[in-house]
N, C-alpha and C positions, 0 to 999 in steps of 0.2 A: 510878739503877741499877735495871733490871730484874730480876726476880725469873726462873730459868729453871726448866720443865719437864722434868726429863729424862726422858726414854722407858727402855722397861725393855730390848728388844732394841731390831735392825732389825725390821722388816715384812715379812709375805709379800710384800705388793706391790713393797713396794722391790727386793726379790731379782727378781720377775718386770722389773721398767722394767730393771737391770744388766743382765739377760741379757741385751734389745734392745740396750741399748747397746753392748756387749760384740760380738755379731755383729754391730754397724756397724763396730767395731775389726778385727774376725777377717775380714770382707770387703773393707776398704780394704787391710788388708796382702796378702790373696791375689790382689786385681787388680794391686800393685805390684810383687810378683816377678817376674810376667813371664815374658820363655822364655828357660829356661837355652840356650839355644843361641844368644843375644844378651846386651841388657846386663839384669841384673837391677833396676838402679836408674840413672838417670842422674838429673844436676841437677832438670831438671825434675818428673819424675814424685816424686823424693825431697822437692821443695817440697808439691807436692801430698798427698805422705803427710802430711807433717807439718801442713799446712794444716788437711787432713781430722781428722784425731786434735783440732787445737785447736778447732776448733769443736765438732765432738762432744763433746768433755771441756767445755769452755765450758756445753754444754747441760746434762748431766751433773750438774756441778757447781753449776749454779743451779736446777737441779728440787732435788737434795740439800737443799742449804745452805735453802730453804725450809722442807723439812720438818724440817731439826734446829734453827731458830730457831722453828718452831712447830709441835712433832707432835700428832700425833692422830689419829682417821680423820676423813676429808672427805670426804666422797663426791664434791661438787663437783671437787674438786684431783687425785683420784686420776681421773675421767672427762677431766679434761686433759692430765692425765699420760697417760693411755691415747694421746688424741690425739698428744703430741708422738712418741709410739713410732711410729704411724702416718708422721707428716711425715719423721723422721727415713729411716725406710726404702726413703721415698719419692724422698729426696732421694742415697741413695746407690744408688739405680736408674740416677743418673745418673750414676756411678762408671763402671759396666758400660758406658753406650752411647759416652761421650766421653774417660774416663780424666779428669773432674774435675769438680769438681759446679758449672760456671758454663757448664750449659745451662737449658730452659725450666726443666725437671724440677729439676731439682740447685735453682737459685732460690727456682722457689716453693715446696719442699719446705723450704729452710731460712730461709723468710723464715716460713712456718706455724709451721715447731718453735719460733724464735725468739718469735712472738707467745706461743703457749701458755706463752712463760717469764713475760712481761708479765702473763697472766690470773692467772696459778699467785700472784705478786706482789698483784696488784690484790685478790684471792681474800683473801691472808693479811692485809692493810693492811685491809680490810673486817672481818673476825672479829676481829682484834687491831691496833686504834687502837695503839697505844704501840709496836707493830713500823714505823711507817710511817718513820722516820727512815731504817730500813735496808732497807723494800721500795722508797722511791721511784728509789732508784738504780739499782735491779734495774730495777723499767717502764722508765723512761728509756733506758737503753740497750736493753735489749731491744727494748721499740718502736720505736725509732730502728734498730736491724740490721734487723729486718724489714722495716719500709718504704724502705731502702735494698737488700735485699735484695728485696724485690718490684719494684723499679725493674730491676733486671737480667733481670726476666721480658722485657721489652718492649726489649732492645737486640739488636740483630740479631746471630746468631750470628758473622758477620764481624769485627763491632770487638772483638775478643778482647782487645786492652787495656783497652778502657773496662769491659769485661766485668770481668775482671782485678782495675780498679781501685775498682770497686762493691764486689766481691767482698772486694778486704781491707781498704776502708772497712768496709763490713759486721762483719768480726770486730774490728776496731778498737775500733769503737763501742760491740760487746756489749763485752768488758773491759775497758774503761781507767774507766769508771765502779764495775763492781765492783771491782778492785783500788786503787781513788783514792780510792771512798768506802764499797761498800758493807761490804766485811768489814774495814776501820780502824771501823766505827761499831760491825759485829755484835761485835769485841772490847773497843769501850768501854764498850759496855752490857753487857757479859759475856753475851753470848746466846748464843754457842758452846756446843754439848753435845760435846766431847771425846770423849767413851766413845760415841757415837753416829756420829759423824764419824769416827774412828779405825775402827769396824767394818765402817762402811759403803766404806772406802775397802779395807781388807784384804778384803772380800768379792769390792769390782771383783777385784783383785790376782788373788784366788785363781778366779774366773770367766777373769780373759785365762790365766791359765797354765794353767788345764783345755782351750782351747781347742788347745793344743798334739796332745791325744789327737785332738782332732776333726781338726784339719788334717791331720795325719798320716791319720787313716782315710777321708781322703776323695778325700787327693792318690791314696791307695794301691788303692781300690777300682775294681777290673776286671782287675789285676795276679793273675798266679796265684804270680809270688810277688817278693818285694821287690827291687826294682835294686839298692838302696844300701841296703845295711845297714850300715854302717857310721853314718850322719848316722839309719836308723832307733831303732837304738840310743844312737846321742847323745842325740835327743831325750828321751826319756824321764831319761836324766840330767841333761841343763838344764832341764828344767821342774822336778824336784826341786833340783838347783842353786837357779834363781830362787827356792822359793817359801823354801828356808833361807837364801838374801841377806834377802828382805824381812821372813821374821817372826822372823830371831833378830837384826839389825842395827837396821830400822826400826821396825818395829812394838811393842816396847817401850818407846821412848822416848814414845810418843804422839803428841800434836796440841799443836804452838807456841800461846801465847795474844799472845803480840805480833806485830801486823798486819803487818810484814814479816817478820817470819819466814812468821806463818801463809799468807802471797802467796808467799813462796819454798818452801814447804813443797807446797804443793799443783803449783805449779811440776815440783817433783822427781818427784810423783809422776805428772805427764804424760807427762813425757821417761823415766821408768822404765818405766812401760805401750806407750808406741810401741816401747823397746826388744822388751820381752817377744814384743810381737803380731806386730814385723819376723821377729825373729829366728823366732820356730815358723814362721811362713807360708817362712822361708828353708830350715829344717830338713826338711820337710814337701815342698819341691819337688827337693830332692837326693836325699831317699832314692827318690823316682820314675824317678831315672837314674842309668844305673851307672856307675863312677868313671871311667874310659875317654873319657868319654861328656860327664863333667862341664862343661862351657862353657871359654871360655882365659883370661886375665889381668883381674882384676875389684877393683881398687881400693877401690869402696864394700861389700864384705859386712862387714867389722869393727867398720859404723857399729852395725849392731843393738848388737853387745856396748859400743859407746863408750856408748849410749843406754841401756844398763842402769847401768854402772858410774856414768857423769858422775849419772843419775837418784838414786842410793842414794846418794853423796856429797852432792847438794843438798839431799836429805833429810836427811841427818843432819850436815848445816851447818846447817840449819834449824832443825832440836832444839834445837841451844845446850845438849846434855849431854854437858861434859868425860868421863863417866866409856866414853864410845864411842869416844874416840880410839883405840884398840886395832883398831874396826871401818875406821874412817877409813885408817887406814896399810893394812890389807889392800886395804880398794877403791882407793887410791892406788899399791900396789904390782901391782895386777891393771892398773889401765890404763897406767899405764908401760910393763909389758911388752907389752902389747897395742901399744902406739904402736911400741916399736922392733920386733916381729915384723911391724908392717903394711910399716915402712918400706922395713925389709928384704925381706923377699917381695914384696912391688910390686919393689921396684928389679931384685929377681932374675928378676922374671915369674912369677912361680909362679904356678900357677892356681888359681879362685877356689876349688875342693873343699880346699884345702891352706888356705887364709886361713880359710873355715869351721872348720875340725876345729880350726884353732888357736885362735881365736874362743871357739868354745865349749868347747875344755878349759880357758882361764883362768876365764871363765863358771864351768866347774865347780869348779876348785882355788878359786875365792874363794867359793863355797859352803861347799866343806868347809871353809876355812878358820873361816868364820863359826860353823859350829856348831861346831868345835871350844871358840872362844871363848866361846860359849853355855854349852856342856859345861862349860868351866872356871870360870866365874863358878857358876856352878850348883854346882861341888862346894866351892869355895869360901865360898859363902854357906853 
């Protein structure tokens, strides 16, 4: 059994690496909306979103997970970390010119960020012998995505399948070593800091749903004045919505200490963040058109809010705390209704401004629902 360090907060710096990451979340969801006056997601591009999120998060979460098995400052780790910030944005450069990151750019960008995860690793198994159990599995894959992903440099932009299949070799490789071996190890040796990892992950949380102000003030600038106010006023209620789902439902419970949970847990909270960052970049391009105006029949807009709800249900499956079942039956009663209004309005044709507004009113009733519950334990206790 290892002895663990816990840190007193997060770090400046940490907060500064979120933000980068956090605007590679806020730019993959504003290249994938698209033009309301076609499809806003179809199959393909919706793989790519999700693609995108897991790799980034992948990243994300093994820069983290280093520093809460071994904090401190480093000046070494933190000038890494600097660099992965770099790769990263490099590589969603290649968002913008292809709509997917398996061009020269989009590659070598993620096969760099991917190394720096391996040094960040290499770094902490050098300072801390007795961490190497659970940094080796971290190198390993990580160096192994990278230089599969540096092989995609060199295949000719034409074989778009082999491209393709580099490419989710590549993310394969990063995780199925950390979720096989590395964090089943960091929980046997109890090297998990909870209260450090719980923060660091409400801080992502509350960085993607501030992003909401941002998108909205950027889809809106040059307007003299709002198309859709209707979806500009939503927003601002779903992003309070969202941020009372996550800190009165999840974020009490904490951070799981057993290894499938804590692999389901972090899970949840992937598919919770793609929701959040779809849905505002969705919000944010409606209220720039006025309802009239709004696009015709659109099947995939209710996936953002499926992506929220299924995310805060995995999360708090993952808990393993009976006493949220209260929480559970609201996010289970939100997406029920949400399935029969998709079905039903798809079948009727309604158009996609009609599947948003209803979208994001259960979005909100399962917010207020949550605090209500919040409230009531509270007076309770």
């Amino acid at each position: 059994m290892t002895s663990r360090v816990v840190p007193s907060r997060v770090g400046w710096f940490e907060l500064f690496y979120d933000l980068v990451i956090v605007a590679s979340f806020a730019h993959t969801g504003h290249l994938i909306v698209g033009d309301l006056n076609g499809d806003l997601l179809t199959f393909s591009t919706g793989v790519w979103l999700v693609s995108t999120f897991v790799v980034t998060f992948t990243l994300w979460f093994s820069t983290t997970a280093a520093v809460n098995i071994a904090p401190g400052d480093v000046p070494l780790r933190k000038l890494v970390i600097f660099a992965q910030m770099y790769c990263v944005t490099v590589a969603n450069l290649a968002l913008s010119r292809s709509d997917s990151l398996t061009d020269d750019w989009g590659f070598a960008g993620l096969a760099a960020a991917f190394a720096t995860v391996a040094v960040i690793y290499l770094i902490t198994g050098r300072q801390r012998p007795e961490l190497r159990p659970v940094t080796a599995p971290w190198i390993a894959g990580s160096a192994a995505a990278a230089g599969l992903l540096a092989i995609g440099v060199v295949i000719p932009d034409d074989w778009q399948t082999t491209q393709l299949a580099v490419y989710a070799a590549g993310i394969v490789v990063s995780i199925v070593p950390i979720v096989a071996v590395g964090i089943p190890r960091m929980c046997r040796m109890d090297l998990v800091v909870p209260e450090h990892l719980s923060e660091r992950v409400g801080q992502l949380v509350i960085i993607v749903i501030g992003e909401f102000f941002l998108s909205l003030v950027l889809a809106l600038s040059g307007f003299e004045s709002v198309p859709g106010p209707i979806f500009f006023g939503l927003t601002f209620l779903v992003a309070g919505s969202l941020w009372a789902i996550y800190f009165a439902s999840v974020f009490p419970m904490g951070i799981p200490r057993a290894p499938a949970r804590l692999d389901l847990w972090i899970l949840g909270v992937m598919i919770f963040l793609v929701g959040v960052s779809y849905l505002s970049e969705t919000l944010a391009a409606y209220s720039t058109v006025e309802w009239s105006r709004q696009g015709g029949p659109h099947g995939f807009i209710p996936l953002a809010a499926v992506y929220v709800l299924v995310g805060v249900l995995v999360l708090g499956w993952a808990g393993g705390q009976s006493r949220d079942r209260d929480f559970a039956l609201v996010h289970l009663g939100a997406l029920g209704i949400l399935a029969v209004m998709w079905i039903v309005l798809v079948m009727a044709g309604s158009p996609a401004n009609l599947l948003l507004v209803g979208s994001a009113a259960l979005v909100i009733g399962d917010g207020m629902a949550c605090v209500f519950l919040q409230r009531r334990r509270a007076l309770v206790a």
